[in-house]
C-alpha positions as CSV (number, residue, x, y, z in Angstrom):
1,X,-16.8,-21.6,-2.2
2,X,-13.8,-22.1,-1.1
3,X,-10.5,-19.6,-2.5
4,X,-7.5,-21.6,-2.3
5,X,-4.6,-18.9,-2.8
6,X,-0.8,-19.7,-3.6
7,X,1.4,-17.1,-1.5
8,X,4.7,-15.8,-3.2
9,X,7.3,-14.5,-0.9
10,X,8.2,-14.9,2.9
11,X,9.4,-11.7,4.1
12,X,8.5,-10.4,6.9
13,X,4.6,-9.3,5.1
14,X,4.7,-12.1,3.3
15,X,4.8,-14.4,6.6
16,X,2.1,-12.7,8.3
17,X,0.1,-12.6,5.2
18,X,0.4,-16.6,5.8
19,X,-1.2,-16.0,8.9
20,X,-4.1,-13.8,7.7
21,X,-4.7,-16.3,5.3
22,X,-4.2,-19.4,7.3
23,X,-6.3,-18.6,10.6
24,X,-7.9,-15.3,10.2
25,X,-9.8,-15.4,6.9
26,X,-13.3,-17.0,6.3
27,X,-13.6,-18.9,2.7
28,X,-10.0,-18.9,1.6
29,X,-7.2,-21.5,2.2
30,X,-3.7,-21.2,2.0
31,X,-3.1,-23.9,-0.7
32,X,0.8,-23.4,-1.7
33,X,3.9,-21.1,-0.2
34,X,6.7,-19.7,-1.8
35,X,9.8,-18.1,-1.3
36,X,13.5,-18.5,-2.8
37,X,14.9,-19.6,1.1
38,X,13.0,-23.2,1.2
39,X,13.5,-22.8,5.0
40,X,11.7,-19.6,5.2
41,X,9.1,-21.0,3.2
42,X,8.7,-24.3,5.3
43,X,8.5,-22.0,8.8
44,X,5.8,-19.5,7.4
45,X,4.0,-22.9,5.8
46,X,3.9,-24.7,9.3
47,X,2.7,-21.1,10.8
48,X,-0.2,-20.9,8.7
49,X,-1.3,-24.6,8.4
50,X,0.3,-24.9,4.8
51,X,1.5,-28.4,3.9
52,X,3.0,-27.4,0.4
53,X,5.9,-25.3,-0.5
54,X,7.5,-24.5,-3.3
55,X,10.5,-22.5,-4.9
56,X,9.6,-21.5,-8.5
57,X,6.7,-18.8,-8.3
58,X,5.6,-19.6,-11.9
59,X,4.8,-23.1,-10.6
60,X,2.3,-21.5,-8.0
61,X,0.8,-18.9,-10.2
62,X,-0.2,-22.2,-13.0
63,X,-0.5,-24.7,-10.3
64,X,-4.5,-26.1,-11.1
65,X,-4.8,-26.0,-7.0
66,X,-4.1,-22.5,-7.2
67,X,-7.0,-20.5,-7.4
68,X,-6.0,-17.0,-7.0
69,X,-2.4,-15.7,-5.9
70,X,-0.9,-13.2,-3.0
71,X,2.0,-11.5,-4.2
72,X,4.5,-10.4,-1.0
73,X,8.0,-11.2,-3.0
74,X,10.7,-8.3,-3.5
75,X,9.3,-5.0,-5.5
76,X,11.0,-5.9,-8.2
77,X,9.5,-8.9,-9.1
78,X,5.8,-7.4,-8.1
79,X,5.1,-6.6,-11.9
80,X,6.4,-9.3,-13.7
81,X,4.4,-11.7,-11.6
82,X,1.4,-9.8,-12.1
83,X,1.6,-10.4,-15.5
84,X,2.0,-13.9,-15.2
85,X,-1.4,-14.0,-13.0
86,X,-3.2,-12.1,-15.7
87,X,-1.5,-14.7,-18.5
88,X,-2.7,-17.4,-16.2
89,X,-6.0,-15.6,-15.7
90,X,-5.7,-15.9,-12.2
91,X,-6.8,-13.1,-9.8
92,X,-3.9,-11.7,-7.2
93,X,-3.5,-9.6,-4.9
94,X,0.1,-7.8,-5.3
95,X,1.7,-5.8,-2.2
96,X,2.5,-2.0,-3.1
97,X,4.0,-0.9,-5.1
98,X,2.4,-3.0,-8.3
99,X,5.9,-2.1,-10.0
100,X,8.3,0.8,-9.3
101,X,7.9,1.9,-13.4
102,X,4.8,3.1,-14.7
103,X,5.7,1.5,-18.3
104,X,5.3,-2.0,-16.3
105,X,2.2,-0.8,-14.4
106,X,1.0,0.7,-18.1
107,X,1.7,-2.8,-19.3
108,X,-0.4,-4.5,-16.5
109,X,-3.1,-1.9,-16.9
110,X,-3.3,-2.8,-20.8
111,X,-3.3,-6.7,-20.2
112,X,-6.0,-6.5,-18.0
113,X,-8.1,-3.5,-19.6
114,X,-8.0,-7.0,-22.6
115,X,-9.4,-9.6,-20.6
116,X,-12.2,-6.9,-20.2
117,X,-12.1,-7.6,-16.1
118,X,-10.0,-6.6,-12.8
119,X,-8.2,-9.3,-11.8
120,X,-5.6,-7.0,-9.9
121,X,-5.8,-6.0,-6.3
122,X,-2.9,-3.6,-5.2
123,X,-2.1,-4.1,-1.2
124,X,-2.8,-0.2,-0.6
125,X,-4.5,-1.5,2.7
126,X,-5.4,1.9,4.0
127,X,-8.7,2.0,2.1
128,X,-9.7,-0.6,4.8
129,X,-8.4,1.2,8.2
130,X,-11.2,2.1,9.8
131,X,-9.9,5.5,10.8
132,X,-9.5,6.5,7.1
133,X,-13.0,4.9,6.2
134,X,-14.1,7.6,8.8
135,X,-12.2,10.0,7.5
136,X,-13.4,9.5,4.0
137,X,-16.6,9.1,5.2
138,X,-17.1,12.8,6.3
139,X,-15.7,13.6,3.0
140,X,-18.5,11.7,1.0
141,X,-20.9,13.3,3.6
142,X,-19.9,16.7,2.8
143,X,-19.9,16.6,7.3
144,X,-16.7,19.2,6.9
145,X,-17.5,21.6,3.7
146,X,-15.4,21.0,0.6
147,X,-12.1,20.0,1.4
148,X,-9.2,22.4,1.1
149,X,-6.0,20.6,2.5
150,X,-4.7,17.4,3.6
151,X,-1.4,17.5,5.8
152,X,0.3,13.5,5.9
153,X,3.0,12.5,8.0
154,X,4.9,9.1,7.7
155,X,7.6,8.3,10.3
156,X,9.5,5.1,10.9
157,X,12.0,4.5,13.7
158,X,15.1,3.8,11.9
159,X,16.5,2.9,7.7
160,X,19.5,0.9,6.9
161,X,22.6,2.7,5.8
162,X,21.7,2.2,1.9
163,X,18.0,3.4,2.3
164,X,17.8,7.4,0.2
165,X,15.5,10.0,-0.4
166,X,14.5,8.4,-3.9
167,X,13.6,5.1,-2.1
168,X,11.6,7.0,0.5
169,X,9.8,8.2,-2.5
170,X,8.9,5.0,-4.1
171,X,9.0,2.6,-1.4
172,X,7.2,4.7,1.9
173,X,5.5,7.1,0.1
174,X,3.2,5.2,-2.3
175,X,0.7,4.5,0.9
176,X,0.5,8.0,1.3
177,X,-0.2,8.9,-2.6
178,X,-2.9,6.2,-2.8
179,X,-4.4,7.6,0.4
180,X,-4.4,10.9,-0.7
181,X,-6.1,10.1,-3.7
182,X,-8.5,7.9,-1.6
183,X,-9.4,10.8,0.5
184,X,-9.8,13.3,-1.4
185,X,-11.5,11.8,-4.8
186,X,-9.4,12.8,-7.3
187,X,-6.0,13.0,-9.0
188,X,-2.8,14.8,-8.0
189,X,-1.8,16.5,-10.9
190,X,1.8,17.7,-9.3
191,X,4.4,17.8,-6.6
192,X,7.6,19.3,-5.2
193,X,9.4,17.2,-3.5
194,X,11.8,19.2,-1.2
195,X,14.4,17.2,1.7
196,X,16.2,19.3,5.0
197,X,19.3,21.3,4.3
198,X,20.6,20.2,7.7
199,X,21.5,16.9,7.7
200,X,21.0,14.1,10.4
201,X,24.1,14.1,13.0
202,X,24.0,10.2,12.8
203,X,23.9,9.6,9.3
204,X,20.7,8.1,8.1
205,X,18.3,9.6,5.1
206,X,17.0,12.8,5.8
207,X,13.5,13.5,5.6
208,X,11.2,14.0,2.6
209,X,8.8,16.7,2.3
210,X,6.2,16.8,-0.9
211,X,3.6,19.3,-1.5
212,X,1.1,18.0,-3.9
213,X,-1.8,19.7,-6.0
214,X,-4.8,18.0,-7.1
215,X,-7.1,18.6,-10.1
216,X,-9.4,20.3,-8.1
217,X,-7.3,22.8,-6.5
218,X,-6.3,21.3,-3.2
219,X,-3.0,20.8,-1.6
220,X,-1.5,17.9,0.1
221,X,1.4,18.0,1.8
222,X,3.4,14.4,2.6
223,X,6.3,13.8,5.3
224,X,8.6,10.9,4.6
225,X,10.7,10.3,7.9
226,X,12.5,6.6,7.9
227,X,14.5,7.7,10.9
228,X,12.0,9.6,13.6
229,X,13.9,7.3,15.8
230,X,11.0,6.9,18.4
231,X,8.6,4.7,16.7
232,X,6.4,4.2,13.6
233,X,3.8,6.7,13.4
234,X,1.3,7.8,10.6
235,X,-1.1,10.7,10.8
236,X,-3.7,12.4,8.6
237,X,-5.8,15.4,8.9
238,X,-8.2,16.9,5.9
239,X,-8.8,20.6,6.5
240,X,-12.2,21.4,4.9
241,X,-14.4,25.0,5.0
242,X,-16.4,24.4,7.9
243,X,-13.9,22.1,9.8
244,X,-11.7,19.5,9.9
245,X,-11.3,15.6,10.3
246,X,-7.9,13.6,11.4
247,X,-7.4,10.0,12.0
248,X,-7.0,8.9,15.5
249,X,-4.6,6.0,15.9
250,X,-6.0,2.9,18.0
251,X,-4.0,2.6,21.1
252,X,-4.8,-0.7,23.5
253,X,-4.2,1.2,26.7
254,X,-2.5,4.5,28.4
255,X,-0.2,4.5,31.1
256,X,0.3,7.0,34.2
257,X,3.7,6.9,35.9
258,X,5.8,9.0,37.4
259,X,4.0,12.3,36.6
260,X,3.5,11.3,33.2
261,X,0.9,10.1,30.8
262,X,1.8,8.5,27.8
263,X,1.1,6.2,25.1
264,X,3.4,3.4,23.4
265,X,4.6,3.5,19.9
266,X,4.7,0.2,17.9
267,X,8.3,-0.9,16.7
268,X,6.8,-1.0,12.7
269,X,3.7,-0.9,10.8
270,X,2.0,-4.3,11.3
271,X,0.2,-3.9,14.8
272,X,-1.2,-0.1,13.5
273,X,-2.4,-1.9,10.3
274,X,-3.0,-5.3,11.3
275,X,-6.9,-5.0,11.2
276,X,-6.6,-2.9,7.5
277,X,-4.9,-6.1,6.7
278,X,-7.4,-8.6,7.7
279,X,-10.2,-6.9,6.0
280,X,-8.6,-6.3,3.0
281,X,-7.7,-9.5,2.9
282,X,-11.1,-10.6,3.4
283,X,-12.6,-7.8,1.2
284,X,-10.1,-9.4,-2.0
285,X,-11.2,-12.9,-0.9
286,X,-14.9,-11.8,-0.5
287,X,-14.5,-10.2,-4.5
288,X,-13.2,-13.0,-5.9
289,X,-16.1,-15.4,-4.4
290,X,-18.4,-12.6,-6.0
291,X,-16.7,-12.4,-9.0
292,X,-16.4,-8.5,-7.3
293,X,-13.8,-6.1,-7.4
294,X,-12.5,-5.0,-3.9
295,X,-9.6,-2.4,-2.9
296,X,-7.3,-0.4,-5.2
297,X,-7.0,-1.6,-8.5
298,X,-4.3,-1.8,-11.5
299,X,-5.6,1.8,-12.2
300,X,-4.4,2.8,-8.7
301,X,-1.0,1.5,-8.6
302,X,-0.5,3.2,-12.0
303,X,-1.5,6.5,-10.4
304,X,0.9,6.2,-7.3
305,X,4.0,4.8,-9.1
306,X,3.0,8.2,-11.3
307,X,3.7,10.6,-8.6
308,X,6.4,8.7,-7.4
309,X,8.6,8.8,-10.4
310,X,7.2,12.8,-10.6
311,X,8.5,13.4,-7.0
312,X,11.8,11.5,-7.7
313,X,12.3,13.9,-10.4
314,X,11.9,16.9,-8.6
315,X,14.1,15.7,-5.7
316,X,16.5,15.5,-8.1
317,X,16.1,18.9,-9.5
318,X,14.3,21.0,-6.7
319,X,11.3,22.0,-9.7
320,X,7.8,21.6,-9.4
321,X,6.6,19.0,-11.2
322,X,3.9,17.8,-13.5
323,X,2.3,14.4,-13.2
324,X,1.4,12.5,-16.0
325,X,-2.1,10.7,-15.5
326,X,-3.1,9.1,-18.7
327,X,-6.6,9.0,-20.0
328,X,-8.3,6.1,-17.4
329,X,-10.0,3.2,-19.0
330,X,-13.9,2.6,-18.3
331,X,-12.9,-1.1,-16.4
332,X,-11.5,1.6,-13.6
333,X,-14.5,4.0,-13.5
334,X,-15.4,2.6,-10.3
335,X,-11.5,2.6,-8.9
């Protein structure tokens, strides 16, 4: 069987998506791109192999050569167009975040919770790293004792102007939510969200420091820093009674100069995760061949736009606060 999958947006993830799809994936073909700049969409089209673009995303979501959709468009129009692929009964696979208000993600979870069957795939690509599968791993394994504490760090090189703590919050940090949960098997149940009293020199957003609880009793704490200023950087250690794990970041080669030994940062996130990518591409491809469910689900992007709009709220008034995790449906029992 062959998947043949309409791509919406061609954005900078939504282009290389293209080329996932287009040269690296086994059993899919990229049938139909989309993107409101018809001369974006034709470049990422010719990339991939495409021969048909389009502007109207509806029109891909109902086209009858469209079996399944990736969604890579603007956040804003992630949960709308999820909808659309459940009305269409299509499956898709939406970037993160699936919307940035839980009552849209509530919406999706209910349409979908009908139909009786996951049809949603949330882009939280992590799950397929290989370093957090290890890390996870020694979780499930119980290699490290019960764990106690998960420190996070998130650090891109620079922000626009008009980037702010809230978008740090619900753009950045939903990878690290998801993760978390991932991780650690379980729900965060609160956070404080907390940002530097001295300010950047240059202008910029300041960091964004959470600590989170879980349901068990563990703490996470999460580092949001758009403007490290020397390269794009994610880490994660769990801290468990007996030891500890932490993710070691691939790196294709050293170098030793001038009394130095160093490594290279990349410029953004797409070489670190570019195998995550693949395979959870593959993985969502794989499930829908299967009629399987792969990766994070409806239920998961529920849960991280859930802490998000919890930490945005104590940004905003330096509280600890409660996060509201509904009661979760049997379809996600497995999530």
């Amino acid at each position: 069987m062959t998947v043949r999958i309409g791509l919406i947006g061609c954005g900078v993830m939504g282009t290389d998506h293209a080329m996932i799809i287009g040269q690296q994936l086994h059993g899919a073909e990229l049938a139909m791109v989309c993107d409101a700049d018809a001369g974006r969409a034709r470049v990422a089209a010719e990339q991939a192999g495409c021969a048909r673009i389009e502007g109207d995303p509806l029109a891909v979501i109902n086209a009858p050569s469209v079996d399944a959709v990736l969604i890579a468009s603007p956040d804003q129009t992630h949960g709308p167009l999820t909808l659309a692929c459940l009305a269409a009964g299509k499956p898709v696979l939406c970037e993160k975040p699936l919307s940035q208000a839980a009552s849209e993600c509530e919406a999706i979870v209910e349409s979908e919770v009908k139909r009786g069957k996951r049809l949603v795939q949330v882009g939280f690509m992590r799950r397929f790293d290989p370093s957090y599968v290890e890390m996870r791993q020694a979780v499930l394994a119980g290699t490290i004792g019960r764990p106690l504490m998960l420190h996070c760090f998130h650090r891109n090189v620079a922000a626009p102007d008009w980037f702010t703590g809230q978008m740090a919050i619900t753009n950045s940090a939903p990878h690290e939510f998801d993760i978390a949960r991932f991780l650690l098997g379980g729900e965060l149940v609160a956070v404080t969200a907390f940002q530097p009293a001295l300010r950047r020199e240059k202008g910029g957003v300041a960091p964004v420091f959470m600590v989170c609880e879980t349901a068990a009793g563990q703490l996470v704490n999460i580092e949001i820093n758009n403007n490290a200023g020397y390269g794009y950087d994610v880490r994660g250690e769990i801290v468990g009674e007996r030891g500890a794990v932490s993710m070691a970041a691939p790196a294709g080669s050293t170098l030793d100069l001038h009394l130095s030994h160093s490594v290279a940062y990349a410029a953004d996130w797409r070489p670190r995760f570019a195998e995550a990518y693949r395979r959870q591409n593959q993985a969502w491809v794989n499930g829908i061949a299967s009629g399987t469910s792969a990766g994070s689900s409806a239920w998961d992007g529920l849960c991280a736009t859930l802490v998000a709009e919890a930490a945005v709220q104590s940004l905003q008034t330096g509280q600890r606060t409660p996060i509201r995790i509904p009661v979760r449906p049997g379809l996600y029992d497995h999530s």
